[in-house]
C-alpha positions in Angstrom: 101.3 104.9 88.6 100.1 107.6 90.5 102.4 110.3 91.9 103.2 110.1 95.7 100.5 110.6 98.2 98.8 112.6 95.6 96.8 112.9 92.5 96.2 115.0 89.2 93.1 116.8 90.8 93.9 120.3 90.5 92.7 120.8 93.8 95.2 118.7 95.1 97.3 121.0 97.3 94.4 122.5 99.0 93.6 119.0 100.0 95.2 118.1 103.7 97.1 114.7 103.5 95.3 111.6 105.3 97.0 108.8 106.2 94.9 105.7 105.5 96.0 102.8 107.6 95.1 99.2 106.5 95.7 96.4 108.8 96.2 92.6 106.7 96.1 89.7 107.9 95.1 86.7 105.0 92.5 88.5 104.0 92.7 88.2 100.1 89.3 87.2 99.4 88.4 90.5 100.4 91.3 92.6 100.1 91.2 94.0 96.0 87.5 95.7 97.1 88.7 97.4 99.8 91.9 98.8 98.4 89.7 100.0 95.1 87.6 101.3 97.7 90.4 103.4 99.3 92.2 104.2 95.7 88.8 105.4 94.6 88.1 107.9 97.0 87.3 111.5 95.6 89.6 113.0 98.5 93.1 112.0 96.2 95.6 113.9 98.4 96.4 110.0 100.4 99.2 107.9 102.3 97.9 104.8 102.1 99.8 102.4 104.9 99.3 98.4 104.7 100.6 97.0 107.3 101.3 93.2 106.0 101.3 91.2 109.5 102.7 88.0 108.5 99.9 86.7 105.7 100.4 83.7 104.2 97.5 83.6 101.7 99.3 85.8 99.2 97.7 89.0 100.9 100.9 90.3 100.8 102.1 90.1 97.4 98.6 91.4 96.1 99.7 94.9 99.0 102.8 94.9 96.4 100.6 94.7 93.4 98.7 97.5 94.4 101.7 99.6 95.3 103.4 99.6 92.2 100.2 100.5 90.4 99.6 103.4 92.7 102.4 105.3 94.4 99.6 106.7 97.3 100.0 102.9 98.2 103.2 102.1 101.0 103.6 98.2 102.1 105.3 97.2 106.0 105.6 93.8 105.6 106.5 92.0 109.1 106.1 89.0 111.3 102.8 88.1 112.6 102.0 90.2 115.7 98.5 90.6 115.8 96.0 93.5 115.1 97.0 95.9 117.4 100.9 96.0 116.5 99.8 96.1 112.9 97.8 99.6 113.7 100.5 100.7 116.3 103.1 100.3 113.2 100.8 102.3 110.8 100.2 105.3 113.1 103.9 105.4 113.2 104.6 105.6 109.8 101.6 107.8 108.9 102.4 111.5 108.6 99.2 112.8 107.2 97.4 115.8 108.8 94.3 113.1 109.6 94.6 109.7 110.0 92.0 106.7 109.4 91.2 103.4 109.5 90.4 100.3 107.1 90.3 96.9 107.6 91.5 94.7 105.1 88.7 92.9 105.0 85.9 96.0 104.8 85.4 98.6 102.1 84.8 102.8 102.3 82.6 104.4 100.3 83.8 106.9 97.8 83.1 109.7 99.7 84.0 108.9 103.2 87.7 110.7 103.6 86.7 113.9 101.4 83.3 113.7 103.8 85.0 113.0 107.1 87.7 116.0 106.3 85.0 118.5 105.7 83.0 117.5 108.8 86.6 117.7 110.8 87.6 121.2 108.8 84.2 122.8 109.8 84.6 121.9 113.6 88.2 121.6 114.4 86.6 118.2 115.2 89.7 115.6 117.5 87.6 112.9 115.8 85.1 112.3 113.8 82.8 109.3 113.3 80.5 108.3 110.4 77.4 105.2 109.8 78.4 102.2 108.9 76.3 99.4 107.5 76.9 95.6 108.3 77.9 93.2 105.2 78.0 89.7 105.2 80.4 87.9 102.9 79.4 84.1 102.6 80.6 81.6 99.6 82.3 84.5 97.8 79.4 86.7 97.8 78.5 90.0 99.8 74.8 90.4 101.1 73.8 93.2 103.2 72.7 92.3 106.1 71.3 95.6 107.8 70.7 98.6 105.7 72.9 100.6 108.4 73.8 100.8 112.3 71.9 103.5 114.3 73.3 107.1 114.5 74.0 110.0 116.0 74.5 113.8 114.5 76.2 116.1 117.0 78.9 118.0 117.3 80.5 118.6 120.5 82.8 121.3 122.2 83.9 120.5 125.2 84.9 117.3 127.1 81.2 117.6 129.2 79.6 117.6 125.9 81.3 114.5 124.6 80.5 112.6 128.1 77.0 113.7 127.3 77.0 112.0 123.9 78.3 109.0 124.9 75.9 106.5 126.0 74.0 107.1 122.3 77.1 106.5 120.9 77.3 103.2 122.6 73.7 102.2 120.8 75.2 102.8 117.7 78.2 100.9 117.7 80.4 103.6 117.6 82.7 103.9 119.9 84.5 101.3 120.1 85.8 100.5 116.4 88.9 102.0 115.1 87.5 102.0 111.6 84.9 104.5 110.5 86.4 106.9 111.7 89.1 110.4 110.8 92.1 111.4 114.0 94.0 114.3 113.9 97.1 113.3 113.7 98.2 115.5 116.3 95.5 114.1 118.8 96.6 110.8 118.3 100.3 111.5 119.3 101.8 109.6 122.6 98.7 107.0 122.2 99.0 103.7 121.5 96.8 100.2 121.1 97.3 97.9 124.0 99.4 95.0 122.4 98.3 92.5 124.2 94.8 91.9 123.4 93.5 89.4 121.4 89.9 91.2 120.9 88.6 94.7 122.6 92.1 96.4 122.2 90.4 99.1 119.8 87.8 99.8 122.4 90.1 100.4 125.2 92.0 102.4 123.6 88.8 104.3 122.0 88.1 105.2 126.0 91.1 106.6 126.6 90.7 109.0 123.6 87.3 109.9 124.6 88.4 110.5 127.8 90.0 113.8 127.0 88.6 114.7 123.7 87.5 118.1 123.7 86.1 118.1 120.3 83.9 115.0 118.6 81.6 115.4 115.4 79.4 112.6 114.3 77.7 112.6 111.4 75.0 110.7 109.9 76.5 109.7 106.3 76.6 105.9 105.8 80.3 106.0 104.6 82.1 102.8 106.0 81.1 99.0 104.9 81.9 96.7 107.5 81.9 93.0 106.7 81.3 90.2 108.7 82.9 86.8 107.1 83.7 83.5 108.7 86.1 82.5 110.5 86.2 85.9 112.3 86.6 86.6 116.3 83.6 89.0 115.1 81.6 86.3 114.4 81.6 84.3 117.3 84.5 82.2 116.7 86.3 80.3 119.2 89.8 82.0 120.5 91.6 81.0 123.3 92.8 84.3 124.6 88.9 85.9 124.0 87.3 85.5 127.2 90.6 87.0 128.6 91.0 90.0 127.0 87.4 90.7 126.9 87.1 90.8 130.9 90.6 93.0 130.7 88.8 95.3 128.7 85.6 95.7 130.6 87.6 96.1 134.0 89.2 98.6 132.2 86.9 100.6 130.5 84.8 100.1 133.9 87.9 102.3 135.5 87.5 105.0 133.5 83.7 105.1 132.7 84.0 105.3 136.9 86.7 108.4 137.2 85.1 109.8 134.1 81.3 109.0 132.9 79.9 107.5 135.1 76.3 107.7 133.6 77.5 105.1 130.5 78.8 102.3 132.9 74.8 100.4 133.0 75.0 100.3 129.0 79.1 98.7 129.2 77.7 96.5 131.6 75.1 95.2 129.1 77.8 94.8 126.4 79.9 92.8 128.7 77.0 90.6 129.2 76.8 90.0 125.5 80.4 89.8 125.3 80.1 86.6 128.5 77.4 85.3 125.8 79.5 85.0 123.1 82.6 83.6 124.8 80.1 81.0 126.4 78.3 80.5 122.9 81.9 79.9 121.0 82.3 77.0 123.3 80.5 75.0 121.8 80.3 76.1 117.8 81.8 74.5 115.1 85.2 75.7 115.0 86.0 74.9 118.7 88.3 71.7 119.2 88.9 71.7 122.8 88.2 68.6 124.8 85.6 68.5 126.9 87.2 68.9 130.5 89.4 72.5 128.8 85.9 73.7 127.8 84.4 72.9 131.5 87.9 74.9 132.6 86.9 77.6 130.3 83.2 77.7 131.9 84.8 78.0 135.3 87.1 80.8 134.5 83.9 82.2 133.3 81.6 81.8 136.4 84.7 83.0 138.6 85.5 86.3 136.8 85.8 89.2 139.2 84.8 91.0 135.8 81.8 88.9 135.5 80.8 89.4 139.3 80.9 93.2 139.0 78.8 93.0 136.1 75.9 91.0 137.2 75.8 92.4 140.2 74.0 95.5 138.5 73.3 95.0 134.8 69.8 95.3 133.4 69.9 92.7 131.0 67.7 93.3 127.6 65.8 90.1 126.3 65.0 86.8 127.5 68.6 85.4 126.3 69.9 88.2 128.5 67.7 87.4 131.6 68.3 83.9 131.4 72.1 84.0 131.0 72.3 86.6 134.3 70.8 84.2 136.2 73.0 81.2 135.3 76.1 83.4 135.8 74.4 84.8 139.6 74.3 81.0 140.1 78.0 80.2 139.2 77.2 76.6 138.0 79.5 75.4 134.9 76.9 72.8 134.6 74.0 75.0 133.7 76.5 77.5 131.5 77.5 74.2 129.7 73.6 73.1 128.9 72.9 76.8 128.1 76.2 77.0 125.4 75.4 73.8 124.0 71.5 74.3 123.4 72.7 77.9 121.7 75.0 75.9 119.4 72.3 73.5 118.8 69.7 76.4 117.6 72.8 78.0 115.4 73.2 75.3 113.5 69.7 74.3 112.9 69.1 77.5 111.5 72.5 77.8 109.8 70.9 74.2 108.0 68.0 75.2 107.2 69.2 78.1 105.4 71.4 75.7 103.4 68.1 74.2 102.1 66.9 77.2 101.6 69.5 78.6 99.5 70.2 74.9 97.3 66.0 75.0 96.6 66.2 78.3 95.7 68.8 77.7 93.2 67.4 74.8 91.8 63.8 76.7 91.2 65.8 79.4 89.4 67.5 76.7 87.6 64.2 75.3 86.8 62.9 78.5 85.5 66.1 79.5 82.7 
């Protein structure tokens, strides 16, 4: 067992103490690589947090495992409340100098807190952000999918400077993820994620931070692994709640994109768009259950959005999916949204088949071969 937020490198009180928060929610496929992930990291000097919300898949008995192996490791076990209680309850509890983020169900390369902490050293950086590459996990195995997101290498000083940055940001995915990312602790105080969101919480509250951070490194290391499995609101699920909390989001990240950068709103407006795609898309996939008249309802609540009107009354749209969905949503027809989310499915799971054959062929040639 290691000693408490700690480790024997000699080194170790040089080290600042970060607080890694790790949000779980019946994630135990995934959950022993990322907390070797976070226990192997060459910066030792740690407070791990895993906030247990309610699992019921034995995620929260393997959180216990790993905290009497490692005394870095704390576990807040607690009634299901949902993601953003989960990293409201681990800021609260954190008391490192830096704090950061893993999900339960990504990984960190070895480097990415000793990196980060450099980066944030050098610059008095607020925050700092690093690359991230995109992992899909499907039948027990991981497969890259992309070798990395795009990114950006600045450092900025001043709140104009961060505005500046902010639209490339966008382009590279990273603004609006929690993960990937090191807070001063201190920079973080008297903030707080928007309990009730079901999906885009992190993004909103992302806005507000970059709304009056003064001081913002990005660099271009690929240091965070972030997985995309099934069954996730990532991955084009079905929710309830989605649609909902996605158009809360945009109207408010509209407000302050309007009082504070106004030059990024055109690109939120495009997310938004692929956001109304999604929603439309999850509809009709496989793991929606709704009847067919709740669905229409869904539709309507689509084509009615004020949210949705504000966006299409200006976006840009990028690609022939995008150009054709803007016009179906300019024509507020539930009808034509329907045909449009049900051919989408239809071409999802075509390919989603023929990959199947792909995979059991390939197999059985390899199978041939031994």
């Amino acid at each position: 067992m290691g000693t408490a937020f700690g480790g024997s490198a000699m080194n170790e009180h040089e080290e600042p103490l970060v607080s890694v928060i790790v949000p779980v929610y019946n994630v135990r496929p995934y959950l022993n690589r990322c907390l070797a992930s976070v226990a192997g990291q060459t910066h030792r000097r740690l407070q791990v947090v895993l906030v247990d919300d309610g699992s019921t898949d034995g995620s929260g008995s393997l959180c216990d495992e790993w905290a009497k192996r490692d005394g870095r490791f704390t576990v807040l076990h607690r009634r299901n409340a949902g993601i953003a209680v989960t990293r409201n309850v681990g800021m609260d509890a954190a008391v490192g100098e830096y704090v950061c983020f893993v999900d339960g169900d990504d990984y960190a390369e070895p480097t990415m807190v000793a990196t980060m902490v450099a980066a944030a050293r050098r610059s008095d950086a607020q925050i700092v952000m690093c690359a991230y590459r995109t992992v899909a996990y499907d039948r027990g195995a991981y497969a890259e999918r992309s070798a990395r997101n795009g990114t950006v290498d600045f450092t900025a000083r001043d709140n104009r400077a961060v505005a500046a940055m902010f639209v490339p940001l966008m382009r590279c995915g990273m603004v609006n993820p929690m993960w990937g990312k090191l807070f001063d602790r201190d920079f973080l105080d008297g903030h707080r994620v928007d309990e009730g969101f079901v999906a885009g919480g992190d993004g909103v509250f992302m806005y507000r931070l970059f709304e009056r951070a003064a001081r913002v490194t990005a660099i271009p290391d690929v240091l965070y692994d972030y997985v995309v499995r099934e069954h996730s609101l990532s991955g084009g699920d079905f929710h309830p709640g989605l649609f909902g909390s996605r158009e809360r989001a945009y109207l408010e990240q509209h407000a302050i994109l309007e009082r504070w950068n106004r030059e990024a709103i055109g690109e939120r407006d495009r997310e938004f768009l692929h956001d109304v795609d999604v929603c439309v898309n999850s509809l009709y996939g496989g793991a929606c259950t709704l009847p067919a008249a709740e669905r229409l309802a869904c539709l309507r609540r689509v084509a009615d959005s004020s949210a949705t009107a504000l966006c299409i009354g200006r976006v840009r749209p990028i690609g022939v999916r995008g150009r054709l969905l803007t016009m179906l949503l300019h024509r507020r027809s539930v009808g034509l949204l329907l045909g449009y989310g049900m051919a989408v499915g239809y071409a999802k799971r075509l390919r989603a088949a023929v990959r199947n054959v792909s995979n059991v062929r390939g197999k059985r040639q390899q199978g041939g071969r031994r």
